[in-house]
Every structure is written in structure tokens, then in C-alpha cells.
C-alpha positions as CSV (number, residue, x, y, z in Angstrom):
1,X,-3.9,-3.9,20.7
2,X,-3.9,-4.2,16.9
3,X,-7.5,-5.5,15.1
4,X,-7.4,-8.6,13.9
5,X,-7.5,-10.0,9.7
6,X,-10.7,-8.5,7.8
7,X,-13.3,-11.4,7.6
8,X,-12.4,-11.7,3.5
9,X,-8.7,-12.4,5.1
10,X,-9.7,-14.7,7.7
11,X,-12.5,-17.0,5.5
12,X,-9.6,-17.0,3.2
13,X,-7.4,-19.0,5.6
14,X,-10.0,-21.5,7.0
15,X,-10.4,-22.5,3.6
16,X,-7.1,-23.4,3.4
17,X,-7.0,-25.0,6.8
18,X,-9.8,-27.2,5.7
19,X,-7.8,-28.2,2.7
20,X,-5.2,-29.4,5.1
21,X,-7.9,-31.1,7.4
22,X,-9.6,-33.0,4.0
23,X,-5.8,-33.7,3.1
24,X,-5.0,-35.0,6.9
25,X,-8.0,-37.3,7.0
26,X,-7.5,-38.9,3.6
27,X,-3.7,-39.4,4.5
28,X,-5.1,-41.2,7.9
29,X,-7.4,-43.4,5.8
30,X,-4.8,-44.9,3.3
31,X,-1.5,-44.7,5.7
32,X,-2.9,-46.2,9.2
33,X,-3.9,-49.4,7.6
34,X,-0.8,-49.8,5.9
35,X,2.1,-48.9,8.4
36,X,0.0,-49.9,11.8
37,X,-2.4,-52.8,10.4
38,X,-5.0,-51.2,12.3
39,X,-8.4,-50.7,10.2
40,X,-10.4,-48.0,9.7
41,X,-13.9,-47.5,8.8
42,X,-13.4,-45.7,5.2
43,X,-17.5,-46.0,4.5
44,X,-17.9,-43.3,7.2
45,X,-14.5,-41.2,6.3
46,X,-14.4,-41.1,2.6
47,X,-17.9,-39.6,2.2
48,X,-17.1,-36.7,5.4
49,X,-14.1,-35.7,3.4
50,X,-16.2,-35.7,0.1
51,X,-19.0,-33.5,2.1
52,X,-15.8,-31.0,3.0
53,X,-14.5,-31.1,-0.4
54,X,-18.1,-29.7,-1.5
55,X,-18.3,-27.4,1.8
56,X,-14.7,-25.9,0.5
57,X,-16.0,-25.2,-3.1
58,X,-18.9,-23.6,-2.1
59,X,-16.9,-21.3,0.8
60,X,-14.7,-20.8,-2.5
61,X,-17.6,-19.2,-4.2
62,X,-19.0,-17.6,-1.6
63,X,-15.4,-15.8,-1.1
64,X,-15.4,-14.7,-4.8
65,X,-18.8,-12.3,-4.2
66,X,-17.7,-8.4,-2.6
67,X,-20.0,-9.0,-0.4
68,X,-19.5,-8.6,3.4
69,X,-18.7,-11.3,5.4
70,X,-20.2,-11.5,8.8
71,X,-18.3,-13.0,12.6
72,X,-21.4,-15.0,12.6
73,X,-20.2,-17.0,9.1
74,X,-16.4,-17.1,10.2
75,X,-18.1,-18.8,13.5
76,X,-20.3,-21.5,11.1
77,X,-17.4,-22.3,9.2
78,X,-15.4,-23.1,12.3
79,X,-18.2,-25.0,13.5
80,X,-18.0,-26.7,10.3
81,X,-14.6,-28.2,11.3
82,X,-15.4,-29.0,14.7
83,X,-18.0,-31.0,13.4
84,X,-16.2,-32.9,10.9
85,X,-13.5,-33.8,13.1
86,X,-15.9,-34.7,15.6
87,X,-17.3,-37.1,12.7
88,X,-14.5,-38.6,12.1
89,X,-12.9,-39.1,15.5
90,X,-16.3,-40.4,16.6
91,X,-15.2,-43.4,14.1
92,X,-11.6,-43.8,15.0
93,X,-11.4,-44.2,18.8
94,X,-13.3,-41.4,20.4
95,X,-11.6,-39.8,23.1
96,X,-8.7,-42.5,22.8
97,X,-7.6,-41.5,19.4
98,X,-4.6,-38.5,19.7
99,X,-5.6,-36.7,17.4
100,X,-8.4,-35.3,19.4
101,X,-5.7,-33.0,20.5
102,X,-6.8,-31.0,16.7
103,X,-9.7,-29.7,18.3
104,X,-7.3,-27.1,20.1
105,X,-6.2,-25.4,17.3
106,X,-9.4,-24.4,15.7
107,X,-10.5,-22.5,19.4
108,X,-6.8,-20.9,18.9
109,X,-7.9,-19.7,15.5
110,X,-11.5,-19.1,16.6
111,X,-10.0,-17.1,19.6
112,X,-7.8,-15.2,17.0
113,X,-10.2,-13.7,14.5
114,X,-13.5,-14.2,16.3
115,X,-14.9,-11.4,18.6
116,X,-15.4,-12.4,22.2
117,X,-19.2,-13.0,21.6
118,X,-18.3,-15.8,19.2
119,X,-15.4,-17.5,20.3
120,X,-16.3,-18.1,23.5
121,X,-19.4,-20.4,22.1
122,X,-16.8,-22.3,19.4
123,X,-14.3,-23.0,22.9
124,X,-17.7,-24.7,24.6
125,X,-19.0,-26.3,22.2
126,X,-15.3,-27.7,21.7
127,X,-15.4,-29.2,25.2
128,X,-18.7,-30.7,24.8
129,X,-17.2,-32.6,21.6
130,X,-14.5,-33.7,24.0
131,X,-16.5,-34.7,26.5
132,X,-19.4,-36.5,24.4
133,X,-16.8,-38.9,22.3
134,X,-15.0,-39.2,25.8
135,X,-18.4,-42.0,26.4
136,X,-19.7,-42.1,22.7
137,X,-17.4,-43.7,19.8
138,X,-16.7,-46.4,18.1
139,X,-13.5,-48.1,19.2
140,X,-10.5,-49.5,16.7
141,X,-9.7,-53.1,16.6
142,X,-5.8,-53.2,17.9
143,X,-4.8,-56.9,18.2
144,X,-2.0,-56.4,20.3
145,X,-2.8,-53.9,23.7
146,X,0.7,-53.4,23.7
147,X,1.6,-51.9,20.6
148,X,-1.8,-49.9,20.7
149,X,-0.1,-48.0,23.9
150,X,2.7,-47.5,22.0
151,X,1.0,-46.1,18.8
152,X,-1.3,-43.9,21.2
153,X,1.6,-42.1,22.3
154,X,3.3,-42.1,19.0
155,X,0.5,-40.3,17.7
156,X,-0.1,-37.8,20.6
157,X,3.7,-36.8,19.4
158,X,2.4,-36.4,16.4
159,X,-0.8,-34.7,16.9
160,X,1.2,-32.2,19.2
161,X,3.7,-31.1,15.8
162,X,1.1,-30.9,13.5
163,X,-1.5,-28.9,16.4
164,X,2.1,-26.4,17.1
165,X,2.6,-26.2,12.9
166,X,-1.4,-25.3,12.6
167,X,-1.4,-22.5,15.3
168,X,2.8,-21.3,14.3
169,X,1.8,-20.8,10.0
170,X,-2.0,-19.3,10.7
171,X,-0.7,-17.4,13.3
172,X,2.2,-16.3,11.9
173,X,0.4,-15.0,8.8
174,X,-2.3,-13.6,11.2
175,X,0.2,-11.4,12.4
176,X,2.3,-10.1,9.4
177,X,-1.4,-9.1,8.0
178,X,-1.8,-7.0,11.2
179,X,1.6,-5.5,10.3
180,X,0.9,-4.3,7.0
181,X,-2.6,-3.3,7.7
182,X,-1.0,-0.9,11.0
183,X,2.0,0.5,8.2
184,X,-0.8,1.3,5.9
185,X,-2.5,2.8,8.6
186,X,0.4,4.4,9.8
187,X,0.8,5.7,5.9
188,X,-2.6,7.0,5.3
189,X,-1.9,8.9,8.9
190,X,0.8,10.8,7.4
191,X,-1.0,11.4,4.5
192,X,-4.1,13.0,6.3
193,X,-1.6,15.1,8.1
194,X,0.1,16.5,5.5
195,X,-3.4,17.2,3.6
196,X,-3.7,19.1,6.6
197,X,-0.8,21.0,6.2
198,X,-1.2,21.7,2.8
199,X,-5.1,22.8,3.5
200,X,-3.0,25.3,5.7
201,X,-1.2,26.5,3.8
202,X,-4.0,26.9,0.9
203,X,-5.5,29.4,3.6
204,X,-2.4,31.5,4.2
205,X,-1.7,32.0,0.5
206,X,-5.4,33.2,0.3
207,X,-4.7,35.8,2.5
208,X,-1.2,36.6,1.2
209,X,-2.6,36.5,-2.4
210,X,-5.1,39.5,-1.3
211,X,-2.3,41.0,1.1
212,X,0.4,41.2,-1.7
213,X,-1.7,42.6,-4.5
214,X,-1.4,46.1,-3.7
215,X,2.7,45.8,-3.5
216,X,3.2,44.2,-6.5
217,X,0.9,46.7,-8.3
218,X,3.2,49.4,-6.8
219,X,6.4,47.2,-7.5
220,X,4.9,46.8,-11.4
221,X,4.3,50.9,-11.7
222,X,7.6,51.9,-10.4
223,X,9.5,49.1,-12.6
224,X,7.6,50.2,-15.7
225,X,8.7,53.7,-15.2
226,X,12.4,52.6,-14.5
227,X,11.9,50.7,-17.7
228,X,10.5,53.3,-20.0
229,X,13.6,56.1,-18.4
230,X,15.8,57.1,-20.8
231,X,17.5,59.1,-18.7
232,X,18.8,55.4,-17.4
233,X,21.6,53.0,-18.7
234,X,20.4,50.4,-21.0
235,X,21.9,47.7,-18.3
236,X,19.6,49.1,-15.5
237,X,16.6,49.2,-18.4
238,X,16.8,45.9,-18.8
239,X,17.0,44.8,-15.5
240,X,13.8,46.9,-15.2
241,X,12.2,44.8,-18.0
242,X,13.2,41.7,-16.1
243,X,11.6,42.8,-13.4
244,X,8.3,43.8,-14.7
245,X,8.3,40.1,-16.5
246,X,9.1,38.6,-12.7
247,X,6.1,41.1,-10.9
248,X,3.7,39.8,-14.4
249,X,4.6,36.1,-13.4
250,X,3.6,36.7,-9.3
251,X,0.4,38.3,-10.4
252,X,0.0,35.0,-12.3
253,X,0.9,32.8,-9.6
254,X,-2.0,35.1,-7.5
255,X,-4.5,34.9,-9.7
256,X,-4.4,31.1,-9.6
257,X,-5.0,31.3,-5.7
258,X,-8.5,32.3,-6.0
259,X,-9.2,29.5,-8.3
260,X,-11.8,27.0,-6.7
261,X,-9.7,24.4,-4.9
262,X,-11.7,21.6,-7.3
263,X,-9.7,23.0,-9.9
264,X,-6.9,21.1,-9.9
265,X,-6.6,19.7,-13.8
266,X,-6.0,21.9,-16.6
267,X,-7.3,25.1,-16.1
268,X,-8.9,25.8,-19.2
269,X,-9.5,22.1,-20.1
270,X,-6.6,21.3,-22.8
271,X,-4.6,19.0,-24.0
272,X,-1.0,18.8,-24.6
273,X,1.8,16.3,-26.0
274,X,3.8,15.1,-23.4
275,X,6.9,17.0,-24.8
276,X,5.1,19.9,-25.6
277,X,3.9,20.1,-21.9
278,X,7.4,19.2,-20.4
279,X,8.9,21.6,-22.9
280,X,6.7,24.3,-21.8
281,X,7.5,23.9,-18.0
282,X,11.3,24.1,-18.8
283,X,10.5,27.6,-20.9
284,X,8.7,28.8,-18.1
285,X,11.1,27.7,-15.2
286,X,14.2,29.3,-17.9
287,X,12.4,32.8,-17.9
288,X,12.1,32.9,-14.0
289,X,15.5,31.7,-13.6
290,X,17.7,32.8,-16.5
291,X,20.8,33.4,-14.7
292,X,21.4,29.3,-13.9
293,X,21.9,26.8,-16.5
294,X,19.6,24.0,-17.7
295,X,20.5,21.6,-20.3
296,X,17.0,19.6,-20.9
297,X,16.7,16.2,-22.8
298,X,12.9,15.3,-23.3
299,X,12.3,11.6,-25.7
300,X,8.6,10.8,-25.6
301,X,8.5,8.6,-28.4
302,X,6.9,9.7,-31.8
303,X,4.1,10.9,-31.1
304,X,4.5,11.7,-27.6
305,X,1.5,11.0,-25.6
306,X,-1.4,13.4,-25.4
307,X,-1.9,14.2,-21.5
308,X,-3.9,16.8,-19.6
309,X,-2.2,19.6,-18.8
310,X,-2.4,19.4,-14.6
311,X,-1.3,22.6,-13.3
312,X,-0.3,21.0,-9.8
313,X,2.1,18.7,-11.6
314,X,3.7,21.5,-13.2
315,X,4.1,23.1,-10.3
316,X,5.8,19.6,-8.5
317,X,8.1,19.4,-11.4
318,X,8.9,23.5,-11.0
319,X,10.0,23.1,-7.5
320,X,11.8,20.0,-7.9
321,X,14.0,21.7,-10.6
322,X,14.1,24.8,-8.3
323,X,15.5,22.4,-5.6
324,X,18.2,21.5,-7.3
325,X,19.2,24.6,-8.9
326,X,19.2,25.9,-5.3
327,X,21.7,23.3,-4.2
328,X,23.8,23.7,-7.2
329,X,23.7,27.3,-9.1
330,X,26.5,26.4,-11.9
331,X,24.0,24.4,-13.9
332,X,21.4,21.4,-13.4
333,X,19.9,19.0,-16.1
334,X,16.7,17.7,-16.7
335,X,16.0,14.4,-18.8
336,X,12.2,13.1,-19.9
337,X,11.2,10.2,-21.0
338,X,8.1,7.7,-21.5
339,X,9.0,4.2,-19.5
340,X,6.1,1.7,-20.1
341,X,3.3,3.2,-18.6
342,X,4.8,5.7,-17.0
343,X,6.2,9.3,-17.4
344,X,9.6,9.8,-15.7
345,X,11.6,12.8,-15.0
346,X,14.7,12.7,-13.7
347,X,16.3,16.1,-12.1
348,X,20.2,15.8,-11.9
349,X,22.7,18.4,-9.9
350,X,26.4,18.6,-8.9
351,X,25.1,20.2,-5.6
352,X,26.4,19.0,-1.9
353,X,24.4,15.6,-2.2
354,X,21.7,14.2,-0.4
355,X,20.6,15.1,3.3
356,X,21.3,12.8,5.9
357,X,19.0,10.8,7.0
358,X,17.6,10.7,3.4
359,X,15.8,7.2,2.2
360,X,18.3,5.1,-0.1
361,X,17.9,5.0,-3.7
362,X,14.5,3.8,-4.8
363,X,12.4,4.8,-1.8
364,X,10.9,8.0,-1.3
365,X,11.0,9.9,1.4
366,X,8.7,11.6,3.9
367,X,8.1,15.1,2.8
368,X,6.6,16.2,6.1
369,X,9.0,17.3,8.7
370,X,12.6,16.6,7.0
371,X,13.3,20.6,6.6
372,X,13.3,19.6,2.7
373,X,10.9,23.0,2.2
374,X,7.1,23.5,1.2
375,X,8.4,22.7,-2.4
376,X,9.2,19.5,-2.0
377,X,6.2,18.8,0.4
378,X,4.0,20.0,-2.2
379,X,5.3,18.0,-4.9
380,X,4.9,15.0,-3.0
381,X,1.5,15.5,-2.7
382,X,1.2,15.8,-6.2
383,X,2.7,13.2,-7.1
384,X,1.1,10.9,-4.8
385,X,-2.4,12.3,-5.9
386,X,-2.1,11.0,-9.0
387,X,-0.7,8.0,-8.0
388,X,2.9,8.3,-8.6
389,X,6.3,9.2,-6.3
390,X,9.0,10.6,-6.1
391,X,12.6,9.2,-5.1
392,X,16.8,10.4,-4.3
393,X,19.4,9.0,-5.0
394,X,22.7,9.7,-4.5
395,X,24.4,11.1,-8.1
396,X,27.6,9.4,-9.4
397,X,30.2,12.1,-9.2
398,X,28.4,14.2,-6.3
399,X,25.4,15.6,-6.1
400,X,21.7,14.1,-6.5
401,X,19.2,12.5,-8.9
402,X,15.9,13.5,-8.3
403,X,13.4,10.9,-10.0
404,X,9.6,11.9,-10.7
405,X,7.6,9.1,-11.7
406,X,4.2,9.4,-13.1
407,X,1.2,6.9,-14.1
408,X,0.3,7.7,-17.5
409,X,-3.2,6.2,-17.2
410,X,-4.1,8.8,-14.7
411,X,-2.5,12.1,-16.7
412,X,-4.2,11.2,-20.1
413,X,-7.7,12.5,-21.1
């Protein structure tokens, strides 16, 4: 069974409720008289409704401090409105009036956000109000016995709409709070997960980072040598010298493994321009990939924004373009831009399209278990670390948009 509102959530709504109590007595007060000629003793109802009025700012201010809220106050603010309706019912006809039916709704609500140690007390001491103005009241003067029958049940219809509204609209919004509280659950769930995951898979590239050094020192020695042949075509030279720059970028790559895991922001501490930095990821993804096209459009205003160079982010925006120059070899494009207060980087390809079973446009999707590739899982994480996200869309023409958006606040120094 889901938990019920937080406290903050639930004093929230009993001060609204009272407003509508304070609002339902007043109307009583002014529109009895009038419509049914029967009178009402407004010295003893216009100074309850003041005394809620002043009970309601002072819950107001209460509910302004971030301090913790305890069952015990939810349960004295309840017994608040027992009271007052106990008041003013005690004046209007005890037991006789209809709207004594309106002391059901506040041990529905007490019984919906109350633990079982307090709400058991409020639905008590809500029969002994019953039962007390069942003998002790003061009765109306109704000239015509009649009528008064008539109006009796009049208002029991009407005490039983308003009682069904009361319990429909808190508990109604009771419930859509438990829903978005169990989806942020449910969120933060699959976020610990795939922390998880990526904590995993921190570990095995430890071990691969020590496993693979010896290989790619061997790879380097024998590609130098090829390199420096002469006894070889220029064409195999070269590819030689392309592959000593690929080995020199892998020892890189390993070297940055054995960083502390802490160290997740700009290695050495410095700061870029955003079109410098952008710029700099393109070079660097161009040299690793020559052989497939990227036309890259970066605007960041004039300046560009300073921003901390975050190596992680660099990496998220590496593997999306790698994505997409995996699903479509011929050529991709890459566009920057500053939007507001936020970076954006939109990946575009003429590759098959999107998966299916991919979000729509706008939403993003979940990284974990779509056989999208640790890539794309990691530069979720990134994103989302920083507090941005990363959405697909479907590309007008074929292919996909892949859109990277970033909080500025939380990249600059």
C-alpha cells in the first residue's frame, strides 16, 4: 500500500479545508435567514469564524518554517475543526441540524493522512461530539413544524453533496500526490540501478585498464617500427602512423581510469569557452574517426560562455556522435548553440531511424536495458548528473536527431 501525503502536504490541505469551513459557516449566517426566515445566533458564529480566520493565519505561518511537521499537529489541527463545528452546530440545532453529517468528512481525512494511533482518537472523539449535542444545544426557532421537516431534509441533501465533494477533491488530490511521489520513486529506483551498473562497470575497466597495458605497449612498438620501415609503401607507413596516433589515444583513455573516481570535473582545473570546448571535442572525435564525415555548426554568442571543462560530458557528447556515425557512416552533423540557460547539442544522421519502442520526441528515454549500448547509458548518466537530459526524435527525411541539453548554471565555474 502506497504512504500517504508528507505532513507539509497534508497541513497544506486542511488549511484549505478550513477556508472552505470559515467560507461555509459565514455563507450559513447571511443565506439561512434570508431564504428560510429562520434566525440564527450570529453573536456566537461570527466571532468562531473570526477565531478560525486567526487559527488559519497562524497554521499559514507555521507552514512557511522547514521545520518538521509532526502526526501529533496534523491531529490538533483536525481537532481544531471538530471543535469549531461542534461550536457552531451546538448553536444551530444540535444533533437536529443536517449539517452534523460534516463531522464525517474530517475522520475520512483524519483516517487518510493520520497513522492508526491518531485517527482512531479523532473518529472517537467525533462520536462523542455527536452524541453530546445529540442532548446539549440550543434549538432554532422554526415557526411552522412543517416546513422545518421539510428544510431538515433539504439540507441533509445538501449536507450529503457537499460531505461527497469534501471527501471526492481531498481525496482525489490525496491520491494523484501518491502517484507522483511512487513515479519519483520508481525514477530515483532506476537511477540507483543504473549507478550500480555504471559502478560496475568502473570496476571492470580498472581491471582491463591494467590487463590491456602490456598489449597496447606491444601494439605501439610494433606500429612504430612498421612506421619508421622504409623498406614499406608510403600507404602502409601511414596507416602505421594512424595507428600509433589510435594506440597514443587508448593509453590516454587508460590513464584516465586510474584517476580517483571524485575526479570527475576538469582534470587539471581549467576553463574553457564554450566553443572552444565544443570545438575541441569535435577535433578530438575527427582524429579517432577520420574516415566519416562531420560537418559541425557551433554559435555560442560573442563571447561564448566560459564553462568548466567536465571530462564526463565530453565523453557523453563523444559517444553520442559515435552513435550516430555508427548508424550512418556517409556523414553525420553536429550543431551547438547557447538557448537561454542552457547549452544544447543537437546530433543529426541519415541512419535507419529511431528504435522501436523509442520515447516520442521530447522525452527521453531509459538508458538501462533498451540494447542502446554502454555509450548511450553512460551519457545519460552524465547528463542527468548535472542536471540535464537527453532526448530522440525522429529526423525529417530519415534518420534521427539526437538532442543534448545542458544547464549552464551547473557547467560554469
Amino acid at each position: 500500500m502506497p504512504a500517504p501525503a508528507s505532513p507539509t502536504e497534508a497541513l497544506r490541505r486542511l488549511i484549505g479545508l478550513r477556508w472552505l469551513s470559515i467560507g461555509t459557516m459565514l455563507g450559513v449566517l447571511v443565506l439561512v435567514p434570508w431564504l428560510l426566515d429562520i434566525p440564527l445566533p450570529g453573536a456566537a458564529i461570527l466571532p468562531l469564524a473570526l477565531t478560525l480566520i486567526a487559527v488559519n493565519g497562524a497554521s499559514t505561518v507555521r507552514l512557511s518554517r522547514l521545520t518538521a511537521i509532526h502526526p501529533a499537529e496534523l491531529f490538533a489541527q483536525l481537532c481544531i475543526e471538530l471543535a469549531a463545528w461542534s461550536v457552531f452546530l451546538y448553536f444551530t440545532g444540535g444533533a437536529t441540524n443536517p449539517l452534523i453529517s460534516l463531522l464525517l468528512p474530517l475522520v475520512a481525512i483524519g483516517a487518510a493522512i493520520l497513522p492508526g494511533r491518531w485517527a482512531w482518537p479523532l473518529a472517537v472523539l467525533a462520536v462523542v461530539a455527536y452524541s453530546v449535542l445529540w442532548d446539549f444545544n440550543e434549538q432554532l426557532d422554526i415557526y411552522d413544524s412543517g416546513l422545518a421537516v421539510h428544510w431538515h431534509l433539504a439540507g441533509m441533501w445538501l449536507t450529503f453533496a457537499l460531505s461527497a465533494g469534501v471527501i471526492v477533491w481531498y481525496v482525489v488530490r490525496m491520491t494523484a500526490a501518491i502517484r507522483s511521489r511512487d513515479q519519483a520513486l520508481a525514477a530515483a529506483r532506476e537511477s540507483s540501478l543504473r549507478s550500480e551498473r555504471i559502478v560496475a562497470l568502473g570496476n571492470l575497466a580498472a581491471g582491463a585498464a591494467h590487463e590491456l597495458g602490456t598489449p597496447l605497449g606491444t601494439m605501439a612498438i610494433v606500429a612504430g617500427e612498421l612506421a619508421r620501415n622504409r623498406a614499406l609503401d608510403d600507404d602502409t607507413r601511414a596507416d602505421a602512423e594512424i595507428l600509433l596516433t589510435q594506440i597514443a589515444h587508448c593509453k590516454s583513455i587508460l590513464g584516465g581510469l586510474t584517476l580517483r573516481a571524485g575526479s570527475l570535473r576538469a582534470e587539471g582545473g581549467s576553463t574553457l569557452a564554450a566553443d572552444a570546448w565544443l570545438a575541441g571535442i569535435v577535433d578530438r572525435w575527427r582524429s579517432q574517426r577520420p574516415h566519416v564525415p562531420l560537418a559541425a555548426r557551433i554559435d555560442c554568442g560573442h563571447p561564448a560562455p566560459t564553462l568548466i571543462a567536465d571530462t564526463t560530458l565530453e565523453q557523453a557528447i563523444h559517444n553520442v556522435i559515435n552513435n550516430a556515425a555508427d548508424a550512418d557512416p556517409t556523414g553525420i552533423e553536429c550543431e551547438a548553440a547557447i538557448d537561454g540557460d542552457r547549452l544544447v547539442v543537437r546530433v543529426l544522421d541519415r541512419g535507419p531511424g529511431m528504435p522501436a519502442g523509442m520515447p516520442a520526441q521530447g522525452e527521453s528515454p531509459r538508458c538501462a536495458g533498451q540494447g542502446l549500448g554502454i555509450g548511450l547509458l553512460l551519457a545519460c548518466s552524465a547528463a542527468e548528473r548535472c542536471g540535464g537530459s537527453i532526448g530522440f526524435a525522429p529526423r525529417d527525411g530519415g534518420g534521427t536527431v539526437v538532442t543534448l541539453s545542458l544547464p549552464l548554471a551547473s557547467l560554469q565555474p
